[in-house]
N, C-alpha and C positions, 0 to 999 in steps of 0.2 A: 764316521766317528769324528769326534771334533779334536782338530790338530791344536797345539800351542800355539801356533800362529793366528787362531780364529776364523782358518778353511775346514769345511768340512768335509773329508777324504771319505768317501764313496768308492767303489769300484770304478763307476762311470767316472767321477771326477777322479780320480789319481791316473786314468788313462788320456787323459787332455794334458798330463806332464810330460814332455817328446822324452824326458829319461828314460822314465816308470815304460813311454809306451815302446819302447824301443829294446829296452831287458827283457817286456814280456813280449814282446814281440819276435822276438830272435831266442830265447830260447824254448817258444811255444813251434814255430816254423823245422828251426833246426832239429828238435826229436822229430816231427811229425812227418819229415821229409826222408828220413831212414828208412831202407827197406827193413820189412819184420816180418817173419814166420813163424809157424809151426814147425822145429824140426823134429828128427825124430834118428837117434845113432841108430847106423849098421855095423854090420862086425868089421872089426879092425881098426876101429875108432869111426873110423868117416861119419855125415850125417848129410842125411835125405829130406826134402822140405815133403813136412806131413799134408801133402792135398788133399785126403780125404779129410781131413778132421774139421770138423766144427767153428772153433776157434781159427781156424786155418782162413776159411770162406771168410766170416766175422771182419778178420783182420782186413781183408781184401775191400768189401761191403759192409762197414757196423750195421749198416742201416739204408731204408729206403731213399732219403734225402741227403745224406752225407757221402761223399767219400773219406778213405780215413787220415787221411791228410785235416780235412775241416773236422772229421772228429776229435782226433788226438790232439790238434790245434785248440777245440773250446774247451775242453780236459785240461790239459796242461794249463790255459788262462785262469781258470777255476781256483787251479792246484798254487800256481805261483802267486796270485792273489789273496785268495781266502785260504790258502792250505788244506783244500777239502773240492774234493771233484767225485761226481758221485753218476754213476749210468746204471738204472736196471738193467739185467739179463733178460730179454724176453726168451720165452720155451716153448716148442711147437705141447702138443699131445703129449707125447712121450718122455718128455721134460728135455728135450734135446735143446740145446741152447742156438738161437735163430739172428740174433741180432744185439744190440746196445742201444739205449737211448739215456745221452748226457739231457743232467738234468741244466736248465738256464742260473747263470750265477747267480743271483739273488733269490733262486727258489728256494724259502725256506723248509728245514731239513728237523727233523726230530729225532733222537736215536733214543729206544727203551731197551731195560733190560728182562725179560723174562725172569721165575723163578726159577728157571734151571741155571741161568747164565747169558740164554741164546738171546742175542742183540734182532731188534728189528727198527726199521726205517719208516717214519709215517711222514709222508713227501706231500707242502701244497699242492694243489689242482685248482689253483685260481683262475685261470682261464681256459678256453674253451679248447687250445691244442695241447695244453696241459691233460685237459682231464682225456682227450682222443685217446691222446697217446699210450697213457696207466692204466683205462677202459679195465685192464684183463687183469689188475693185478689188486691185491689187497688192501683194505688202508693202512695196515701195517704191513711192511713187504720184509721177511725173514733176508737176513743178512748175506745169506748164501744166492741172494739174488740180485745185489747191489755191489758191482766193481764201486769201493771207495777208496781213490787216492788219499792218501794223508802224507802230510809233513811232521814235523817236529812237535809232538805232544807230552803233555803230563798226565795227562789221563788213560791212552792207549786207543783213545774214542773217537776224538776231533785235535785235528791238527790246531796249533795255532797259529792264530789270523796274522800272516808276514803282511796282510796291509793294517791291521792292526798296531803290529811291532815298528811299522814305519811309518805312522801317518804321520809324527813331527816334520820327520826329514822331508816328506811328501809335499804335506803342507808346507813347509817355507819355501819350497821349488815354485808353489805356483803362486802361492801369495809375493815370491819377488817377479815372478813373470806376470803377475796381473797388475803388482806396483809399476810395471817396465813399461806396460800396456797404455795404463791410465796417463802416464806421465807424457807419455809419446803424443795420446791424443788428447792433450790439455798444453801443447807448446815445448813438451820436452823442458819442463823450466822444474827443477830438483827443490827439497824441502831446505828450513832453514829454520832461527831462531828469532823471535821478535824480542825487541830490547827495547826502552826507552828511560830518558834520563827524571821523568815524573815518576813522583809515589802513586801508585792507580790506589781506587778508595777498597775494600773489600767488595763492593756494589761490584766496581768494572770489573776487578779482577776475577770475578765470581762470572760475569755476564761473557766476559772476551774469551775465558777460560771454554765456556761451556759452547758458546759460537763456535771458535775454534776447533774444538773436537767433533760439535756436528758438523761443521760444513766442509772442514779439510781436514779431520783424521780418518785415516783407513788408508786402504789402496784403492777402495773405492772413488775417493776424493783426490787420490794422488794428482799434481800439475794444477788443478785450478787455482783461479788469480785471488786473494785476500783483499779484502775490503781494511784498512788500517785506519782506528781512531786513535785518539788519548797520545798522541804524539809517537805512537810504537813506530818503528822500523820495521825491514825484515834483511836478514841475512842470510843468504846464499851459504846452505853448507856441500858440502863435500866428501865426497866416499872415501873414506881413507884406502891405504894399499892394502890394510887388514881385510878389511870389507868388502873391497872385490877378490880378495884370494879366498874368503869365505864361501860368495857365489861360487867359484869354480869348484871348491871343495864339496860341495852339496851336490853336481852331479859324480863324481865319486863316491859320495856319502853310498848315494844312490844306488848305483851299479856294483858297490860290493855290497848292498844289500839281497841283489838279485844273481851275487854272482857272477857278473858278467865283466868280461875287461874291457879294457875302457878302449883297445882297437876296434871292438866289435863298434863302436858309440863311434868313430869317426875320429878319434881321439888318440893320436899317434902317444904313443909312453917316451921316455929318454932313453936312449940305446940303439934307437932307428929297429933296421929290422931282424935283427938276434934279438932283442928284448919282445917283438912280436910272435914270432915264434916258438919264443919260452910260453909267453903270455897263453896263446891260443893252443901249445899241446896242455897247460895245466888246464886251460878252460875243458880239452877234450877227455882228459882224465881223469878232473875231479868232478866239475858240474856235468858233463852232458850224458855220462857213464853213469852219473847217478842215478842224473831221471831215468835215463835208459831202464838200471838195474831195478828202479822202485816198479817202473811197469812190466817191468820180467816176472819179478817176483811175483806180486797180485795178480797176474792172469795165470799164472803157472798156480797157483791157490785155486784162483776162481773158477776154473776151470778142467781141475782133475787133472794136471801135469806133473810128472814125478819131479820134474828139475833135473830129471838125470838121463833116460832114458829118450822122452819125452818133453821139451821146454820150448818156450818162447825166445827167441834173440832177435836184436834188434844189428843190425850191420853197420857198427860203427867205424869199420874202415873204409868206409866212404869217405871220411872227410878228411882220411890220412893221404889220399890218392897224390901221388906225387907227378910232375911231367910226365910225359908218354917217354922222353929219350930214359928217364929213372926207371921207371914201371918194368920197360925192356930187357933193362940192363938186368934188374932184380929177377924180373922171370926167365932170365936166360942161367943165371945163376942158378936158381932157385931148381931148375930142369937138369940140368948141370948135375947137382948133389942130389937126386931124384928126390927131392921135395913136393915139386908139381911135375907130374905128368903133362905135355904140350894141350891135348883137349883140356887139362884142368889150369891153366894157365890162359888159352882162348875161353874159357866158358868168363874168368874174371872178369876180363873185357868184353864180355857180350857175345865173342862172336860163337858161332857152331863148331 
């Protein structure tokens, strides 16, 4: 889509912005690095990881070429891009569910409505691991066989497009990183104003005018040297302080676009490190909890899970883990007020 800046924001292009690639980067890594199960409560509350289930295996292996680490990584880049990530079920015989296969981001997607209501999925096969892949499945593929992440919709149908919603902001990231570029390898010598004390005729002014703009406007053009007739000058202008607080503002713009705070970016906030570990527990409990919760919920749908008895969780206290002398203290605690049992306190930590 074409930005106000006059970049054209693509997936592939808004991923060549180190912002863009560095929000979807870190929160595509950061879910897919969670452990996640099947569990399944026993009585008492407790809950047991469901090995036998389907979903279970799935989670482990989606697929013959992926592990799910790479899977739920091209998912989430799909999801946080386009707002829409989309992997058939494949189903042995007995419709037992065997695998996932994400579809590629720009594989375009069609959603119909039956006359009853029921949604189905008619997925491109433009190439030849495309079409390997779908070989077993219908051109229209019924909905109950398509994990589809979505984002924030008006319809109920298709998320909308967050590269969409951002390509202005997108686009002036890389159109001033390709002005930065241009200018660097043209002399590093910055734009300016031409002036001169002559009336130019309509003829010049019409001809300089239009020179001007083909040969040195864009960023394309940016740093090259000007040729000056009719007595014009050129003056050297200058970024004012507004204008570079703008640039820094835009990777901000950014990163609350995608949610991410700006420690994650390299990007220390005011308050040193209490303002970081405010930053990074809201990151953990609003953004990463979410995507968490959005892929709970849909495989617990898509796969016949009550939510209650039977659900998906993802182990988000992995990234609460505190020092080993804290961990101690707390499980000594915690064994103390019989909370954990001592084996339920060494299994935390791995051991036997």
């Amino acid at each position: 889509q074409a930005s106000s800046s006059g970049i054209v924001v693509s997936a592939q292009r808004a991923m060549q912005d180190i912002v863009t690639m560095q929000c979807v980067s870190i929160r595509s890594q950061d879910l897919a690095k969670l452990p996640v199960h099947v569990w399944r409560k026993k009585k008492g509350g407790a809950k047991e990881i469901a090995a036998g289930h389907p979903l279970e295996r799935i989670l482990r292996r989606p697929n013959k070429w992926q592990t799910w680490i790479e899977f739920c990584e091209q998912m989430q880049v799909a999801y946080l891009l386009k707002s829409n990530a989309y992997a058939p079920i494949v189903r042995d015989g007995r419709a037992k569910p065997t695998s996932l296969i994400p579809l590629a981001l720009e594989q375009p997607v069609c959603l119909y409505a039956a006359g009853d209501g029921d949604l189905y999925y008619e997925i491109a096969r433009t190439t030849e691991w495309e079409r390997a892949l779908l070989k077993d499945f219908p051109a229209r593929i019924p909905a109950a066989d398509v994990v589809h992440l979505r984002w924030l919709t008006f319809d109920g149908l298709g998320g909308l497009s967050r590269l969409g919603l951002m390509k202005n902001a997108i686009g002036l990231n890389l159109a001033l990183e390709e002005h930065s570029s241009k200018l660097f390898a043209n002399g590093a010598r910055p734009g300016g104003t031409l002036e001169t004390d002559q009336k130019l005729s309509d003829t010049a002014f019409a001809r300089i005018r239009s020179q001007w703009q083909e040969r040195y406007g864009g960023s394309d053009n940016a740093g090259k040297t000007a040729l000056l007739e009719e007595g014009l000058k050129f003056h050297v202008g200058q970024m004012t302080s507004v204008e570079s607080e703008t640039v820094e503002a835009r990777r901000a713009q950014i990163a609350t676009g995608f949610d991410v705070p700006m420690h994650r970016l390299g990007i220390i906030p005011d308050g040193g490190g209490a303002a970081i570990i405010q930053a990074h527990q809201m990151y953990l409990n609003n953004t990463l909890s979410s995507d968490a919760e959005r892929w709970e919920a849909k495989l617990n749908a898509m796969f016949d899970l009550d939510g209650e008895s039977e659900f998906v969780e993802f182990d988000l206290d992995r990234f609460n883990r505190a020092d080993i002398q804290t961990r101690l203290t707390a499980y000594g605690t915690a064994i103390t007020r019989s909370i954990y049992t001592v084996n339920e306190a060494r299994r935390a930590e791995g051991l036997a």
